[in-house]
N, C-alpha and C positions, 0 to 999 in steps of 0.2 A: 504494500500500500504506500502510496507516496505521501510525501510531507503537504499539505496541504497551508499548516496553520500560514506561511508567509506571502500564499499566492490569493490572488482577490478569487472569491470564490461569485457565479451569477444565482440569478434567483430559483434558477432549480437544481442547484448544487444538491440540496436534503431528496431531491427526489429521483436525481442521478445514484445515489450512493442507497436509496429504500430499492431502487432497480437492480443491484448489483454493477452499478457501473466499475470498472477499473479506470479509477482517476489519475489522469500526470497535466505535468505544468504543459502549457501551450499560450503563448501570446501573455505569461503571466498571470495567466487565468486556470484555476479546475475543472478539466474538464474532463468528459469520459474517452477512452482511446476505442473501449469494445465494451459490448455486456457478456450474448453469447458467444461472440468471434466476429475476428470482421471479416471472415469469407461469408456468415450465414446471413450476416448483417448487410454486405453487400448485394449478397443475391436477393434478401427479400425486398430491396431496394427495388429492385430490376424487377421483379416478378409481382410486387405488390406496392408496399411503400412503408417509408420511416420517417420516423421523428429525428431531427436535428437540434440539439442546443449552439445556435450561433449569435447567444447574448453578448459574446465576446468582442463581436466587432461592432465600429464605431456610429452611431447613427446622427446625424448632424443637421441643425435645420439651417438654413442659409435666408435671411433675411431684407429683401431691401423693399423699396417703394412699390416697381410693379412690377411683372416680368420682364418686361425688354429689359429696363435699368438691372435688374438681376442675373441674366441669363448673357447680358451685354458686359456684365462686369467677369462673369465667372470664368468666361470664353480667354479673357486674357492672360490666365491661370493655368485654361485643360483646351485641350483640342477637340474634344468633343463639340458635335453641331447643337448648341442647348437652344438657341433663338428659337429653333423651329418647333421645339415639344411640345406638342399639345398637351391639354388637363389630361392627366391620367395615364402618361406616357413616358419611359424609364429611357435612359442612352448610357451604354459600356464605355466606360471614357479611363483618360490615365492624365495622373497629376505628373509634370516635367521638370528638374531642375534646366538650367541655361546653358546644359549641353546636351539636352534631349533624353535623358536617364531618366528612366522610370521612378519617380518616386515613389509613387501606390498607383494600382488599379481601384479601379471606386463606378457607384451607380449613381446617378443621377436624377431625380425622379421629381415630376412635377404633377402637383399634386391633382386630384379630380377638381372637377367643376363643381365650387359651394364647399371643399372638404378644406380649404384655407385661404387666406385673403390673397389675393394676387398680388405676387411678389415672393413669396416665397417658394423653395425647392427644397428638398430632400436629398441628401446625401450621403449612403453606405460605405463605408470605410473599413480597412485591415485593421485587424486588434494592433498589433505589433506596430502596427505606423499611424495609430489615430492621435496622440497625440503631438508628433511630428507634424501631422498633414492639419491640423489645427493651426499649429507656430505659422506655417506655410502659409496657411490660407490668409489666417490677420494679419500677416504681416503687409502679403500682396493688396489688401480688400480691406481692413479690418476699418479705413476710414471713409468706405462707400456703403459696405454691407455688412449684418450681424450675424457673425456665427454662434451656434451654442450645441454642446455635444450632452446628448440626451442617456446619460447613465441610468435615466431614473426609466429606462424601457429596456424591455426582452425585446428578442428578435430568435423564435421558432421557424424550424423550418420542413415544411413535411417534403417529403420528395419521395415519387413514384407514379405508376402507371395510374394506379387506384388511388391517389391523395385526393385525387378531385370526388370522390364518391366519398371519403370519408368526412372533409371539407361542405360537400354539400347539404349532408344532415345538419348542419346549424348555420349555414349561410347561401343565401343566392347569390354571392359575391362571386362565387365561380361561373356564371351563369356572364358574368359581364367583362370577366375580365380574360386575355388572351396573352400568349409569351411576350411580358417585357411590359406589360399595362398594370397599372394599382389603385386602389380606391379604398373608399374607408369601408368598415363592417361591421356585426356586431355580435358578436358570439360569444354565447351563455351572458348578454347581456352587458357585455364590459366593449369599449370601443376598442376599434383594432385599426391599422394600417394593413391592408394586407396589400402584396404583387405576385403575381405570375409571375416567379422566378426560380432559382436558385442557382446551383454549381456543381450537378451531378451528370448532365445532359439527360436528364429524363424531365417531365411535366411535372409541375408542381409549385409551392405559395411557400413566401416566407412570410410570417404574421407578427407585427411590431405590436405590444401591446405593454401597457406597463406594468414595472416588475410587479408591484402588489397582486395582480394576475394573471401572473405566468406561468405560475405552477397549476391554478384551476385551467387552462386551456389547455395545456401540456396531458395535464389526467383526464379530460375528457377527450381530447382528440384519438388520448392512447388507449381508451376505450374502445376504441372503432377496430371492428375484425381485422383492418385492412391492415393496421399501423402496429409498429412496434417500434422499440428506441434503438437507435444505433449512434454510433460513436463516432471519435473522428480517426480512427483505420479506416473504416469504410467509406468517408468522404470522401479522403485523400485517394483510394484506387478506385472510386468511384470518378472522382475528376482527371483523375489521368487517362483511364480508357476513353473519357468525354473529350481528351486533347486540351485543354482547360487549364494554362498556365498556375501556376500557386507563389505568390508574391513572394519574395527572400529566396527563392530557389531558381523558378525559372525566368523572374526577370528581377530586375535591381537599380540601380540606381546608374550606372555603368551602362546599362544593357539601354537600346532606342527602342522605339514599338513596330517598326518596319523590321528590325532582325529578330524580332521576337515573334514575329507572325502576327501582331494580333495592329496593324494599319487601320482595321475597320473602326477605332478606337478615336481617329483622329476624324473628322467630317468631312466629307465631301468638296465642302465650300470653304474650310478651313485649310484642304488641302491646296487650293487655291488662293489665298487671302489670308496662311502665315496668322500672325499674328499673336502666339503665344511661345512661352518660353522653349529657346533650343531649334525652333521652328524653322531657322538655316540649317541647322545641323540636320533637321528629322526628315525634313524638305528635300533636302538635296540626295538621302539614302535612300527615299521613295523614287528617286528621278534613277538617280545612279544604279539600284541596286546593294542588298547590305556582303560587306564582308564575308560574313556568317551569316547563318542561318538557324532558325532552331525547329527541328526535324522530329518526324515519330521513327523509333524500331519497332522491328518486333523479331526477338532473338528466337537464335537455335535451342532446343533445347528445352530444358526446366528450372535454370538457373537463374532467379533473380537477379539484374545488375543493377546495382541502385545506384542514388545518385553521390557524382565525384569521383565514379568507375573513368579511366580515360579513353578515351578511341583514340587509337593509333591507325597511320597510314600503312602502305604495303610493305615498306620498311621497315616497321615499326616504331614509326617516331610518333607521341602524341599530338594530335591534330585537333581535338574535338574532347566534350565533355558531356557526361548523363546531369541532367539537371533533377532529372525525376525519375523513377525508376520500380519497378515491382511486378509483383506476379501477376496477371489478370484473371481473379475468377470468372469473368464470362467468359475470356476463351482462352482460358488453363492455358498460358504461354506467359513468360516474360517481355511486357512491354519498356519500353522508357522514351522518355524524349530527352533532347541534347540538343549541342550548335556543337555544327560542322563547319569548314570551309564553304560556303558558296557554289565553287567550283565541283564538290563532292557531293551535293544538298539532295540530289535529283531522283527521284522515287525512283525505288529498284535497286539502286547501288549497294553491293554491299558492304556491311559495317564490323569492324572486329572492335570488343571492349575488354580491358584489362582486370577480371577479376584476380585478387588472390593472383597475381599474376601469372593466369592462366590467360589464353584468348578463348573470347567469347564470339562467336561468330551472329552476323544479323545482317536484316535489310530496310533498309528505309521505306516506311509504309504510311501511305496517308493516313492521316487524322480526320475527327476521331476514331480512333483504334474502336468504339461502339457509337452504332449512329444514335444521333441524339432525338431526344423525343417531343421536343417543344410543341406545343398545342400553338398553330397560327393563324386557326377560322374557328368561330365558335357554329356548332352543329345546329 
């Protein structure tokens, strides 16, 4: 059992630990790793659906006059297209130091029509870098716009094929909202944010509600046949066969969002019209092409390579690195992703990795390694 007394514990810590959770540190916070394993946890993931505890990461309200002034100011900050978001509508975006380096990936969310005054937005953040991405924010903003980071809220997350039918028993929230849209709700009576989201590549809500009632939503939703609690093993190999970057590992502060794969990050019309931090730098690797690249394998074998294993060339000189790395219970193989050369990046090629300094033999396979299941028309 890990020491828990010095790490901030969230509001369903007592009910992680009445579950059987096995708790460790993560983000500074207690959390569960598995209950019954995270291979069963995974699967039922895939096959039905689970409860997530992601209290941990940072929910933030962004404050100014009206949207344009809001979404005008924010833009100078993330490259994301925020002018254009309708009520009720989320955008994948990343915060930039003034060399194009990842500082955090974050969501963005504006809110429904009537659910807050115009001007404000919502904003999702990494545990490990919300206070960072805080300093960040006021420094750039802090004498246009008010930021305020909302401790005093959960943030559950159900993910699976069946969270919507579990979901539905106590709200028509599902009935309205589709991948990447949120609105408010009201389930067992207490207000809720919820959105069509999360970070497993399957369909499913994560529900912002405050802590005082996060353990009542938490026990009734885990009442529903469909749901059961799983941990964060199963998240983490849940997001990696989704291809699904994880902050501190597969991108950084160093790393741009054009070698990172994830471009779609920056907007359309920002990619045209620049104007946020590093934006020569990220600008010109979108024109140019990046160095590196960051690639899926999927290895020989049954041998986990996980990440910081190194990819050597024909030679064997190290050329490349696993950022992420592990078994895949849906298709019993060792997946991982990494940055390779550029010139070596190109689906099919194949990849050797240095365990135990053994070589590991593999080939670069599109992502995600499991196709993902986003709900994008409502039936």
């Amino acid at each position: 059992m890990v020491e828990t007394d010095n790490l901030l514990k969230t509001p369903l810590f007592d009910l992680h630990t009445a579950l059987g959770g096995r708790m460790v540190g993560f983000g500074g916070y207690a959390l569960p790793v598995q209950y019954k394993g995270i291979v069963a946890e995974h699967l039922q993931t895939r096959q039905s659906a689970s409860l997530f505890d992601v209290s941990h990461m940072g929910q933030v309200t962004v404050t100014g006059p009206d949207h344009a002034t809001t979404a005008a100011a924010l833009e100078t900050i993330l490259p994301g297209e925020l002018l254009s978001l309708k009520p009720g509508e989320m955008r994948y975006t990343v915060l930039l130091n003034d060399k194009g380096g990842i500082e955090d990936d974050l969501i963005v969310t504006r809110p429904a029509e009537g659910q807050a005054p115009d001007g404000i937005l919502f904003i999702v953040v990494n545990a490990a870098t919300k206070h960072n991405d805080m300093k960040l924010m006021q420094a750039a903003l802090g004498d246009k716009l008010n930021f305020a980071l909302h401790d005093d809220r959960a943030l559950i997350a159900i993910q699976g094929p069946k969270a919507v039918d579990a979901l539905a028993r106590h709200s028509d929230i599902t009935q309205k909202l589709t991948f990447m849209q949120a609105g408010p709700a009201t389930i067992a009576g207490f207000y809720c944010h919820v959105s069509r989201a999360g970070y497993t590549g399957e369909d499913g809500f994560e529900i912002s509600v405050a802590n005082a009632h996060a353990k009542q939503i938490a026990e009734l939703l885990l009442a529903e046949p469909e749901l059961e609690p799983a941990g964060l093993g199963a998240r983490d190999s849940l997001r990696l066969e989704a291809g699904l970057c994880l902050y501190g590992h597969d991108m950084n502060a160093d790393i741009d969002p054009v070698t990172a794969g994830i471009f779609f990050a920056i907007g359309k019309r920002r990619r045209t019209e620049g104007g946020f931090p590093g934006a020569d730098t990220v600008l010109k690797v979108l024109e140019d092409g990046p160095a590196m690249r960051r690639v899926g394998i999927r290895f020989d074998g049954r041998l986990p390579v996980r990440e910081g294993a190194e990819l050597v060339d024909a030679d064997g000189k190290p050329h490349g690195h696993v950022t992420s790395g592990g078994f895949s219970p849906s298709l019993e193989a060792p997946i991982a992703m990494a940055y390779l050369p550029a010139s070596v990046a190109a689906l099919g090629n194949p990849v050797t990795a240095m365990v135990r300094g053994k070589p590991v033999t593999g080939t670069i396979t599109k992502m995600p390694f499991v196709p993902q299941r986003y709900v994008r028309t409502l039936s």
